[in-house]
C-alpha positions in Angstrom: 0.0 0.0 0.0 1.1 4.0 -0.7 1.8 5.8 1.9 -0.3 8.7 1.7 1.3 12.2 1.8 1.6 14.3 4.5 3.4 17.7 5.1 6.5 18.2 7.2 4.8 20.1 9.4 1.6 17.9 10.2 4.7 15.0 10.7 6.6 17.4 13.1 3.2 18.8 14.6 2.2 15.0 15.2 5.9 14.6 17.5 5.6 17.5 19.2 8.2 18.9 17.1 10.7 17.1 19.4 12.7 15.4 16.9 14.5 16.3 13.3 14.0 13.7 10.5 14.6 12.8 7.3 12.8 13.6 4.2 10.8 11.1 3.2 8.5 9.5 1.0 5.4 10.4 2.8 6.8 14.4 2.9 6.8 15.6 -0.4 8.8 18.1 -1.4 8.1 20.3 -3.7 10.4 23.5 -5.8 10.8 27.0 -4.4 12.7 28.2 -7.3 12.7 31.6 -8.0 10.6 32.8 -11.4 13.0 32.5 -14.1 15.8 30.3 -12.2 15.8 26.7 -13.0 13.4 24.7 -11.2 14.6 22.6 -8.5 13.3 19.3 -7.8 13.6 18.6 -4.1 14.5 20.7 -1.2 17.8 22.6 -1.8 20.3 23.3 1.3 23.1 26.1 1.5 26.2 26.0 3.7 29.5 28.0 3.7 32.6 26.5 4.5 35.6 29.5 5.6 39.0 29.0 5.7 41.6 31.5 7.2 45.2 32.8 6.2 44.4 32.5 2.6 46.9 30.3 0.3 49.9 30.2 -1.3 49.4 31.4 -4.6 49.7 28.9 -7.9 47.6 25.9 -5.8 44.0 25.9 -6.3 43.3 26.1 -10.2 43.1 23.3 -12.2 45.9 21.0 -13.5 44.3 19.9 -16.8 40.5 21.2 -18.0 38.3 20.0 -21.1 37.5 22.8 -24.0 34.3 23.4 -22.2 35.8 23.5 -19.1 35.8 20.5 -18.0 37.5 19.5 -15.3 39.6 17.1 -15.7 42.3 16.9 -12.9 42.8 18.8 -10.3 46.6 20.2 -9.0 48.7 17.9 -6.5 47.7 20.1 -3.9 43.7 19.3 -4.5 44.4 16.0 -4.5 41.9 15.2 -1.6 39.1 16.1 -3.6 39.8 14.7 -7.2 37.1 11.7 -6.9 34.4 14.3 -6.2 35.7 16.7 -9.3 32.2 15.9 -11.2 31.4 17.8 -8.0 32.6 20.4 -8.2 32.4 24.3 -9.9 35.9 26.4 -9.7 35.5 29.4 -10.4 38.8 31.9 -11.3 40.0 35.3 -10.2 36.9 35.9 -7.6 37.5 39.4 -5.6 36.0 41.4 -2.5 35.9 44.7 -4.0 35.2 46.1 -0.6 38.4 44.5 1.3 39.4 41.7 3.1 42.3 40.5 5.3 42.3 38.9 8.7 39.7 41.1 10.9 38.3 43.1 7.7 37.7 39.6 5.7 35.3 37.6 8.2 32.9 39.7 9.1 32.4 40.7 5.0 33.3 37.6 3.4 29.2 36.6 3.4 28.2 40.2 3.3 29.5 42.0 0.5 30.4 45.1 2.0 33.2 46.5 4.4 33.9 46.2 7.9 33.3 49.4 10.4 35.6 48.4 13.1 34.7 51.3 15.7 30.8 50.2 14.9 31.3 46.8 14.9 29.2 46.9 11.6 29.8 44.3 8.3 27.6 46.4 6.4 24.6 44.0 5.8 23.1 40.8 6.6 25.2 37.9 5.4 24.2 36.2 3.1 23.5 32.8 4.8 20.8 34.6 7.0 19.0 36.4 4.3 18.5 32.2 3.0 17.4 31.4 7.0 14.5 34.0 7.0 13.4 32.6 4.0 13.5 29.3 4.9 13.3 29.1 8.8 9.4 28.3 8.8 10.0 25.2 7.0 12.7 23.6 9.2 13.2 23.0 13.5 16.2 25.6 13.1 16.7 28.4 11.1 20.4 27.9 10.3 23.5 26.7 12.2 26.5 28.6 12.9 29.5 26.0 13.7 33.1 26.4 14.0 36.2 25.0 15.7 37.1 26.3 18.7 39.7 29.3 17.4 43.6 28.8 19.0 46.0 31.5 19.0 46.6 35.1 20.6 43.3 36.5 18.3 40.9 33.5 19.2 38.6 35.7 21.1 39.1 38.7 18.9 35.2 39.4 17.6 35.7 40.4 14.0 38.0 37.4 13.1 35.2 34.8 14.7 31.8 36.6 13.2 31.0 35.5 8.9 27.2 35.0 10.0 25.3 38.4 10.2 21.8 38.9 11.3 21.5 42.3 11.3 24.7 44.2 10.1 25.5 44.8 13.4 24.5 41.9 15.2 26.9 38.9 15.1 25.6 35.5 15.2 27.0 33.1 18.0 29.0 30.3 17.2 28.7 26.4 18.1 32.0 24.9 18.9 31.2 22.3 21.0 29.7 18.8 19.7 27.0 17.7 22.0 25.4 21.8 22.1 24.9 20.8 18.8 23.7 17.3 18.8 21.4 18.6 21.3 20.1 21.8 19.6 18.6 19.0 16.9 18.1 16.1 18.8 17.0 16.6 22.4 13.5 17.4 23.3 12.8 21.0 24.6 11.6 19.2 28.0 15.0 18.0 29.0 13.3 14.6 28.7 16.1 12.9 27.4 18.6 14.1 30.4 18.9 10.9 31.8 18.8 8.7 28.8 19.7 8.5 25.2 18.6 11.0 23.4 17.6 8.3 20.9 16.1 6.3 23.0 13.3 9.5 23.0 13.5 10.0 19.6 12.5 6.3 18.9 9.6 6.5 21.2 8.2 9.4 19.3 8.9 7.9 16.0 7.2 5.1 16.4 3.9 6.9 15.7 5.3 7.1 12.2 4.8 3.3 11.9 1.3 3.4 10.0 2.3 5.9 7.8 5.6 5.5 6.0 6.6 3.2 3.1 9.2 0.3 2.9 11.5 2.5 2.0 11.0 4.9 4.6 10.9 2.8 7.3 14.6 1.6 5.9 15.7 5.3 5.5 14.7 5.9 8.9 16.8 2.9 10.3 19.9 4.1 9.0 19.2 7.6 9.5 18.4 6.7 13.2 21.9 4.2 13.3 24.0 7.6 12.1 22.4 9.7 15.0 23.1 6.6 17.3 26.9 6.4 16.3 27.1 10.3 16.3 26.0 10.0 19.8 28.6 7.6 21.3 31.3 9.6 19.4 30.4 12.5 21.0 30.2 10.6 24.2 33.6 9.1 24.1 35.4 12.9 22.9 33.9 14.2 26.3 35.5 11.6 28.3 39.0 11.1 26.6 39.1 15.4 26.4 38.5 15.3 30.4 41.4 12.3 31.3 43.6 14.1 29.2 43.2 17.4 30.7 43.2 15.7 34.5 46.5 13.7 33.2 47.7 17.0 32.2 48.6 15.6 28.4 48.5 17.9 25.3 46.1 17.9 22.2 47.6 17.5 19.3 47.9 20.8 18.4 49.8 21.0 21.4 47.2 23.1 23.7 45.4 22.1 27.0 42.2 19.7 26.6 38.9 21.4 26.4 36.3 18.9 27.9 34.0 18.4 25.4 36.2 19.5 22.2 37.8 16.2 20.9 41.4 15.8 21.5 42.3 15.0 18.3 41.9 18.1 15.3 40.9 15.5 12.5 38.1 14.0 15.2 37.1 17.1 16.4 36.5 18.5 12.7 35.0 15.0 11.3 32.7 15.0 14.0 31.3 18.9 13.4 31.2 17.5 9.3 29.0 14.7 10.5 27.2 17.1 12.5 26.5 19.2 9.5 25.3 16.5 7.4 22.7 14.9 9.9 21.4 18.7 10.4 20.8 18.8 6.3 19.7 14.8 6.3 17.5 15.5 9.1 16.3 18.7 7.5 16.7 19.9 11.6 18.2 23.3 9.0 18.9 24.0 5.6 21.1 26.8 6.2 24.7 26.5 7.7 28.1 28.1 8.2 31.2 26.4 9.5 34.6 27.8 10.6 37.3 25.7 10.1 39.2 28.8 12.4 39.4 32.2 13.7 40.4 34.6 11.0 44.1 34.8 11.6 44.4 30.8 13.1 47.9 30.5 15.3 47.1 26.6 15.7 50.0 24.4 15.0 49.5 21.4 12.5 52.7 19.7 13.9 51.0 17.1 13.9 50.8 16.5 9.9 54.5 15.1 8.5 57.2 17.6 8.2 55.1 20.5 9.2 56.2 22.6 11.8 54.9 26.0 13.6 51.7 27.9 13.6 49.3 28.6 10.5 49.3 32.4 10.1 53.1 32.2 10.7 53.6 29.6 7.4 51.3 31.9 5.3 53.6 34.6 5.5 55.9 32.0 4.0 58.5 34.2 2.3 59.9 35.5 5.6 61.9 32.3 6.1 65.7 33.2 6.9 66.7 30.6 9.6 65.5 32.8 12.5 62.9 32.8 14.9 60.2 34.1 12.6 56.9 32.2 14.2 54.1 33.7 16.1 55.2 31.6 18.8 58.9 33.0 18.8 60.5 29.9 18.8 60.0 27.9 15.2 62.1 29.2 12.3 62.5 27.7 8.7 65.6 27.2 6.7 63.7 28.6 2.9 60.9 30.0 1.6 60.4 26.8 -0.5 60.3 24.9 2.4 57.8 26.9 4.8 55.7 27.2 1.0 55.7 23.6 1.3 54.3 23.1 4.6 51.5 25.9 4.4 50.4 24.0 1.6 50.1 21.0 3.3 48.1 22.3 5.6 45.6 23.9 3.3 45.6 20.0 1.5 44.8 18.7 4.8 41.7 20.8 4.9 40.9 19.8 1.7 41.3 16.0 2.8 38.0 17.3 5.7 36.0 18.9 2.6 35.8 15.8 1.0 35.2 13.8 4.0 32.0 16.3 4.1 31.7 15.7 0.6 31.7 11.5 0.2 29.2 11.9 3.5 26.9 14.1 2.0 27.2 12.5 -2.1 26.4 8.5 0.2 22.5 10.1 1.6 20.2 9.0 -0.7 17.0 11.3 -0.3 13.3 10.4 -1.8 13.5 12.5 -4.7 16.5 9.6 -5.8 19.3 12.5 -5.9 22.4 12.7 -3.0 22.3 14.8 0.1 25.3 16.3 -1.6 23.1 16.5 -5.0 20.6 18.6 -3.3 23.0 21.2 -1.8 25.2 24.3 -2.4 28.5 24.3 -0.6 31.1 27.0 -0.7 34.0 26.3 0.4 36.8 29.2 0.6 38.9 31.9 2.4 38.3 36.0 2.1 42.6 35.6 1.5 44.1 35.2 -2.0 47.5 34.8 -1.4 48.1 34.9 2.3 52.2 36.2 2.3 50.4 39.3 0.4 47.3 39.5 2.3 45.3 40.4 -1.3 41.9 40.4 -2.6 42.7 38.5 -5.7 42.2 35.6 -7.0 40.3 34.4 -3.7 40.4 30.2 -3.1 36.7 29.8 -3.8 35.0 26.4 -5.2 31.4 25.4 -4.8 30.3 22.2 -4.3 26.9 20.1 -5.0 24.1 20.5 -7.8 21.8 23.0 -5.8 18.3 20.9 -6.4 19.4 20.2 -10.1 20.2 23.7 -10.7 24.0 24.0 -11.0 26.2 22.1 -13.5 29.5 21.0 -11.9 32.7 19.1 -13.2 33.4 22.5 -14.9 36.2 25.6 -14.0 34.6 28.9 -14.9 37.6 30.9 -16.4 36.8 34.6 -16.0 39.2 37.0 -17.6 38.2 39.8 -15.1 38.1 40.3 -11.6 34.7 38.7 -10.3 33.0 39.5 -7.4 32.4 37.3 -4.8 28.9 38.5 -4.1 27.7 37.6 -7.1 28.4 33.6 -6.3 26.3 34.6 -2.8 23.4 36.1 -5.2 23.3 33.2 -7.4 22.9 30.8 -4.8 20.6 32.8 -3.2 18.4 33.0 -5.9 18.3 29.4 -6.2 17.4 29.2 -2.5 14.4 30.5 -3.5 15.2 34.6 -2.4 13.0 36.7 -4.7 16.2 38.9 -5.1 18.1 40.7 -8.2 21.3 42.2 -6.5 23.3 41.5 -3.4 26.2 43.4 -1.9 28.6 45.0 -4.6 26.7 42.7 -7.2 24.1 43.6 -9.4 23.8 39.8 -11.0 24.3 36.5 -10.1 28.0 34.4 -11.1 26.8 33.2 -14.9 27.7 30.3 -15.7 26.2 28.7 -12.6 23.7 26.5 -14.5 26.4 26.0 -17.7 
């Protein structure tokens, strides 16, 4: 028998609106698409991934492309993300015509306009918020704002911690620490769950589902409800190694004190806030959501990848490299520029080897409409630096990731002869989000190209 259709909201009215779930069979979902933008065919999600300190120039194009753009490999230093090419758009020589940097760059990176300092003003509402208002009456949460917790002298400096905007002088807070998040989607309002799974309350509401959804459903829902499980326990066991370390008096890898609560290990603790962001968009608990991979001007070492040595914003400046003491932390020097080059690169491949972590998560979610979790979203993935020894608005790393609902054609590197500004990425994607909306920041149009 068909499972007859019911909306979202009777399903979430009908829990109490306790729990996030899947999409599913018996919730259709239908296009939002903006007159004149392609149609989409499911529900579309949006999420920006920033990256500080910038890059060393010459290491994020394309290796080799196709006539029409094509692309067909990606540099050594992509490397991470070459089985999710057919992924991906790359667009070339993107700008901020209104500035960036390290405390200028964050706050406006998702704005489009400059940073008042004295005010504390990034001009506008970023560009993730404008997508929550639109969309927050159709999901638990309006958006989520995630990021790992900043190291460094600047990690509590305002400016380098704020890209999410809801007014242009109102900042949005930050989620840094796993279970706040885990709990945000999963845990009843009631504190119900305190002494218990969270799961094991989420089952006993879901069960009311039972005469209702299909075959498949009921199978979508048993591995969707497995992931929350195994998200759970991770979190679990990150709170309790993080607290022996710290009462053992042992260092994390990136050679700071424990944080109870903030995994121990960088590649756990960033995996784990990935994973979060994908069971936020499976769940559709948000469809909206920024993550920080750090602070705008990151001192965190990444000693802890092979012959790498001192602090990130010190190896972006890498053509200070004399054989002194040239770190942040005064103590680390490097022998050549070619060699401190080499390791900021590394690092910036190691966040590319988290990206497509994110990326073979989000492409393995098959949803109803029979497209990928990664299928039905927009990722953008990139840093408000160009080169980071020159601290320049040019050529800014930027790629976007996912088909946006059907309504962006990726595989491809958009080769644009002029400068190209970064807001008019943000306005295309906002457009497809469904945001009745014809300019955005210092743009006037959308990125062309976006739909090939």
């Amino acid at each position: 028998m068909r499972a007859r259709g019911l909306s979202r909201r009777t399903v979430l009215q009908g829990l109490g609106a306790t729990v996030a779930l899947p999409l599913l069979d018996v919730m259709p979902a239908f296009a939002t698409g903006r007159a004149g933008a392609p149609a989409a065919t499911g529900v579309n999600r949006l999420a920006y991934l920033y990256f500080p300190n910038g890059i060393p120039r010459g290491i994020w194009y394309p290796e080799e492309t196709g006539p029409a753009g094509q692309l067909l490999r990606l540099n050594e230093w992509m490397s991470p993300l070459e089985p999710y090419k057919d992924n991906l758009l790359i667009p070339s020589n993107i700008w901020t015509p209104e500035g960036n940097g390290h405390v200028n760059g964050p706050p406006t990176w998702l704005t489009g306009h400059s940073y008042n300092s004295r005010g504390v003003n990034a001009g506008g509402v970023s560009a993730d918020q404008l997508a929550a208002a639109h969309v927050r009456e159709d999901t638990l949460l309006p958006s989520l704002e995630l990021s790992v917790q900043g190291e460094g002298y600047f990690s509590n400096s305002l400016p380098r911690n704020a890209i999410s905007w809801s007014a242009p002088d109102r900042p949005m807070t930050r989620e840094i620490e796993p279970r706040a998040i885990f709990d945000r989607m999963f845990r009843p309002p009631s504190g119900g769950a305190t002494n218990r799974s969270v799961m094991d309350a989420v089952l006993a509401d879901a069960t009311a589902l039972a005469g209702y959804v299909s075959a498949a459903d009921r199978s979508r829902l048993d591995e969707y409800f497995e992931s929350i499980r195994a998200l759970e326990r991770r979190i679990e066991f990150a709170e309790s190694r993080s607290t022996e370390m710290r009462d053992d008096g042992a260092l994390t890898d990136t050679l700071t004190t424990p944080t109870p609560g903030i995994p121990a290990d960088h590649d756990s603790y960033m995996r784990l806030m990935m994973d979060l962001m994908v069971a936020a968009f499976q769940s559709d608990a948000t469809r909206v959501c920024t993550f920080m991979l750090d602070h705008g001007q990151s001192n965190r070492y990444f000693n802890f990848i092979p012959d790498v040595t001192g602090t990130w914003h010190a190896l972006s400046h890498y053509k200070n490299a004399s054989g002194k003491t040239e770190d942040d932390d005064g103590v680390t020097s490097w022998e050549s520029v070619e060699q401190k080059r080499a390791m900021y690169a590394e690092v910036i491949r190691w966040h590319h080897g988290q990206v497509a972590y994110l990326l073979d998560r989000m492409r393995s979610v098959v949803e109803p409409n029979g497209g990928t979790l990664l299928d039905n979203s927009m990722i953008v993935y990139g840093a408000s630096l160009g080169d980071g020894n020159e601290h320049d608005a040019q050529h800014l790393p930027t790629l976007i990731a996912g088909g946006g609902a059907g309504t962006i054609k990726t595989g491809r590197f958009l080769e644009h002869a002029e400068p190209t500004d970064l807001s008019a990425v943000h306005l295309g994607l906002l457009q497809r989000m469904g945001l009745p909306i014809d300019a955005f920041g210092t743009a006037d149009g959308p990125l062309p190209g976006l739909a090939g």
